[in-house]
C-alpha positions in Angstrom: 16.5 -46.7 -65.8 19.3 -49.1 -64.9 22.0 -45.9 -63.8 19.1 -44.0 -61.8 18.1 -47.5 -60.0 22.2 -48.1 -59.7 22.0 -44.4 -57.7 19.6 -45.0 -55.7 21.0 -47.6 -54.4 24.3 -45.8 -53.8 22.7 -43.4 -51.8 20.6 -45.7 -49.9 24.0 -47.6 -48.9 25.7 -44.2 -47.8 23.2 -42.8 -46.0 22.9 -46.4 -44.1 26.7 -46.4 -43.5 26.6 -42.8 -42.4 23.9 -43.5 -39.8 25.4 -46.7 -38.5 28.8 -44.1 -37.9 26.8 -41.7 -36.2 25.4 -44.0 -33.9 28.8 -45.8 -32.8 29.9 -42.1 -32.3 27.4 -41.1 -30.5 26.8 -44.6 -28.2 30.4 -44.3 -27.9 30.4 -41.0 -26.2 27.7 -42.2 -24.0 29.7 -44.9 -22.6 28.1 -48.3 -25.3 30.3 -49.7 -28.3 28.4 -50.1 -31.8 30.1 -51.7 -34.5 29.4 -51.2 -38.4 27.1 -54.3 -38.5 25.3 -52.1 -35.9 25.5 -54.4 -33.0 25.4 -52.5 -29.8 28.0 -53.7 -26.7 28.3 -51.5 -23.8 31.6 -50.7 -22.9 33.7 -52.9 -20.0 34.2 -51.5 -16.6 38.0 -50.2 -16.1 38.6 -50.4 -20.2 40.5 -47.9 -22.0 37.6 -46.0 -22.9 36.0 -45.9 -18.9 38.9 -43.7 -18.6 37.2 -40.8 -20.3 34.1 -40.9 -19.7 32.0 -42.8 -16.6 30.1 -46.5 -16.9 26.6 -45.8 -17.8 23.7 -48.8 -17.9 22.3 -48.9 -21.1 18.2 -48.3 -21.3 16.0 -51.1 -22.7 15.7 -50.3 -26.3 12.1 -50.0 -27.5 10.4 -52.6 -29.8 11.5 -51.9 -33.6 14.5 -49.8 -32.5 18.1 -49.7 -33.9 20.0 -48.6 -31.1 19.5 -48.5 -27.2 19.8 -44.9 -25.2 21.8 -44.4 -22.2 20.0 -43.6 -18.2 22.2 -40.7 -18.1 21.3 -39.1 -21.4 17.7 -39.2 -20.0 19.2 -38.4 -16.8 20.6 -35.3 -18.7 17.9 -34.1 -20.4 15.7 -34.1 -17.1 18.6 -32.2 -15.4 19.0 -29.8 -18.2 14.6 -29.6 -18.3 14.9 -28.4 -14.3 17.8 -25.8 -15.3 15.5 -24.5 -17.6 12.3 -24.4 -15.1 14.8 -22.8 -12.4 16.0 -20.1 -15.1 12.6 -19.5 -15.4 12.1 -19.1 -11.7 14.8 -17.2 -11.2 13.5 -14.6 -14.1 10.6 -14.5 -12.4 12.1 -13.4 -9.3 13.9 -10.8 -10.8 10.9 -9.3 -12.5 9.1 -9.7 -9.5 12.1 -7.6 -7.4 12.0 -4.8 -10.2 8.3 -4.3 -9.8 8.5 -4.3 -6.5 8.8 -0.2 -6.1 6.2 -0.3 -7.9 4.0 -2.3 -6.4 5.1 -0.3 -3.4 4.0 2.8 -4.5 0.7 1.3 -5.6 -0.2 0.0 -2.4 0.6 3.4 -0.9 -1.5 4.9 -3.2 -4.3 2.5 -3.0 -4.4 1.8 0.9 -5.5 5.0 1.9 -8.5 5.0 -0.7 -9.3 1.7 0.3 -8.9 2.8 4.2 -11.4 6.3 2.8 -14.3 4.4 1.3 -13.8 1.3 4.1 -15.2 4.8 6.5 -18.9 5.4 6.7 -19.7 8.8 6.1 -21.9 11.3 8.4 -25.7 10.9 7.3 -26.8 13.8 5.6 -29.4 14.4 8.4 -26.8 13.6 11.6 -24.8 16.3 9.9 -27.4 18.7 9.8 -28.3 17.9 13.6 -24.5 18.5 14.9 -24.5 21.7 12.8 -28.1 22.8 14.0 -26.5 21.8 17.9 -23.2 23.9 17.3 -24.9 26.6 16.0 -27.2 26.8 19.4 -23.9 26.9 21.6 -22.7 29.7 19.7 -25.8 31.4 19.7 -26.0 31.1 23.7 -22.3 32.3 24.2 -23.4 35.1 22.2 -26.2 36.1 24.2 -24.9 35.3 27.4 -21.9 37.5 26.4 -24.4 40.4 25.8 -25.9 40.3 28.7 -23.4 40.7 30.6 -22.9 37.1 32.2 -19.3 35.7 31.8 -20.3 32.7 33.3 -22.9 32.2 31.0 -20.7 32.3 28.2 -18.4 29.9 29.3 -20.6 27.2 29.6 -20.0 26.9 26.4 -16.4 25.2 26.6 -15.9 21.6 28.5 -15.3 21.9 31.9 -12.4 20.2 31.8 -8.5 20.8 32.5 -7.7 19.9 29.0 -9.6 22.9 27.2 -7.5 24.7 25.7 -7.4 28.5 24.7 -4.9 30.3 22.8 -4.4 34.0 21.7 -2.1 36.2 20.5 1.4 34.4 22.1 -0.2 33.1 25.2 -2.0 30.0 26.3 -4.1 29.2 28.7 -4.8 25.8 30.3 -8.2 24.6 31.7 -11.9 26.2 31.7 -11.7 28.0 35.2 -8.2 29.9 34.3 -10.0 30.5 30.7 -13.1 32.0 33.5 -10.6 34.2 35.0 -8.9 35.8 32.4 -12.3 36.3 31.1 -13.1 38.1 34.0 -10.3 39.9 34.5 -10.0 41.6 30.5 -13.5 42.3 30.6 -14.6 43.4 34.2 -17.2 46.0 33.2 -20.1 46.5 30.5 -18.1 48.6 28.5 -15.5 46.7 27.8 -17.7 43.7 26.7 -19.5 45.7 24.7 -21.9 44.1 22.0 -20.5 40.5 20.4 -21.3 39.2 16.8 -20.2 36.2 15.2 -20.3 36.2 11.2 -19.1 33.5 8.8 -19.5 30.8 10.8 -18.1 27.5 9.3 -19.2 24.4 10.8 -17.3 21.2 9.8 -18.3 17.4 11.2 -15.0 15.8 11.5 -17.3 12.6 12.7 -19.9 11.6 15.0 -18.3 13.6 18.2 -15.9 16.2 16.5 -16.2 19.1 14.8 -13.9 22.0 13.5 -15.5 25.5 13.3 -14.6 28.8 11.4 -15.6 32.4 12.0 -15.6 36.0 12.4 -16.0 37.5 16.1 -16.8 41.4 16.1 -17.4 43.8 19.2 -18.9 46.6 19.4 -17.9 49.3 21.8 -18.3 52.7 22.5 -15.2 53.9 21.5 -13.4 50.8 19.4 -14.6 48.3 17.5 -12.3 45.1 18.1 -12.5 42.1 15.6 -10.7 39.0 14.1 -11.2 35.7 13.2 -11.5 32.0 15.4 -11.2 28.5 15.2 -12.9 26.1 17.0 -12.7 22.3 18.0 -15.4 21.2 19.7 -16.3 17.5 20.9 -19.5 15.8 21.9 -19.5 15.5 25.9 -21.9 14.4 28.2 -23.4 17.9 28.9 -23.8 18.0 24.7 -21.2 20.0 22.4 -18.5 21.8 24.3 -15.5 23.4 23.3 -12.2 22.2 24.3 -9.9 24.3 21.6 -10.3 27.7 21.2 -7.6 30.0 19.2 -8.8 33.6 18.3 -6.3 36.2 17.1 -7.3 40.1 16.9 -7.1 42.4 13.8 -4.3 45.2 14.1 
């Protein structure tokens, strides 16, 4: 009993006398003086040890304290806290910059979608009318055609300098030189002969545009010329016109 109360004691007394060392090292680097009775004395201004390292006020030590901190060691730990929050920042930042292709091709993906469903689609019923409205230009054409009136049949394009009709390698500007060469190619009955169209594709691009696809055939005494068309027409004042017309001719 008496060698393990002895021990204790010992080791009470060197861990005391180690802690008392550790805090004059440590006050010491922090610019105060501790003794071994642990009395803390900051160091003098201009001394020895002001030399190494700077004057630094000591902070008022708590109530039931041994020792009293330094302002810059709090100072230091803040400073080292905001190195850590701009680390953080700056990893941030560079995770941001590495997912920025990303994000890139994201919004490229995602904006047109967006921009897709943003557009109001053509009413069921508005499509059928423009459909119903193309068809009955076509049909006129077609009639006119086979009776003989060219004129007639090109009331069916706008009456503008802007239509547009291509065939083969040429192209021709504006609805009166579109009359002409009409008029010109097919200057008798015979050579108009009998005119069909057959899968007719009519497309709504919106409320005043549409694309159409088909089959044109004639029939003639002695040949039978055909091929295929495509359309644009556009919703004018006088109704649904053509203003783009490219047919080419089977060989």
């Amino acid at each position: 009993g008496v060698r393990s109360s002895v021990s204790r004691r010992l080791t009470a007394h060197r861990r005391s006398k180690t802690c008392r060392r550790f805090t004059h090292l440590f006050l010491s680097k922090f610019g105060a003086r501790t003794d071994l009775s642990g009395e803390t004395h900051p160091l003098p201004r201009g001394g020895t040890d002001d030399l190494m390292t700077p004057q630094r006020d000591l902070v008022a030590t708590a109530p039931g304290s041994d020792f009293a901190l330094p302002s810059d060691y709090l100072y230091s730990r803040r400073r080292h806290k905001n190195i850590r929050l701009i680390n953080r920042a700056k990893g941030q930042k560079k995770t941001m910059s590495r997912n920025a292709p990303v994000a890139t091709l994201l919004l490229v993906a995602i904006i047109p979608l967006s921009a897709r469903s943003q557009s109001s689609p053509i009413p069921y019923k508005r499509e059928g009318r423009i459909i119903a409205a193309i068809h009955a230009v076509l049909d006129a054409q077609r009639d006119a055609w086979n009776r003989g009136d060219v004129a007639g049949y090109m009331d069916g394009y706008a009456r503008s300098a802007n239509t547009v009709f291509v065939s083969g390698d040429n192209v021709t500007r504006g609805w009166q030189t579109v009359l002409d060469r009409y008029k010109k190619n097919y200057d008798s009955r015979e050579k108009m002969g009998t005119l069909t169209f057959s899968d007719l594709e009519i497309t709504p691009l919106g409320n005043d545009t549409a694309i159409v696809l088909g089959r044109w055939h004639l029939q003639r005494a002695k040949d039978q010329p055909h091929g295929r068309f495509t359309l644009i027409f556009r919703k004018t004042k006088q109704g649904w016109r053509i203003v783009h017309d490219h047919t080419s001719s089977a060989t």
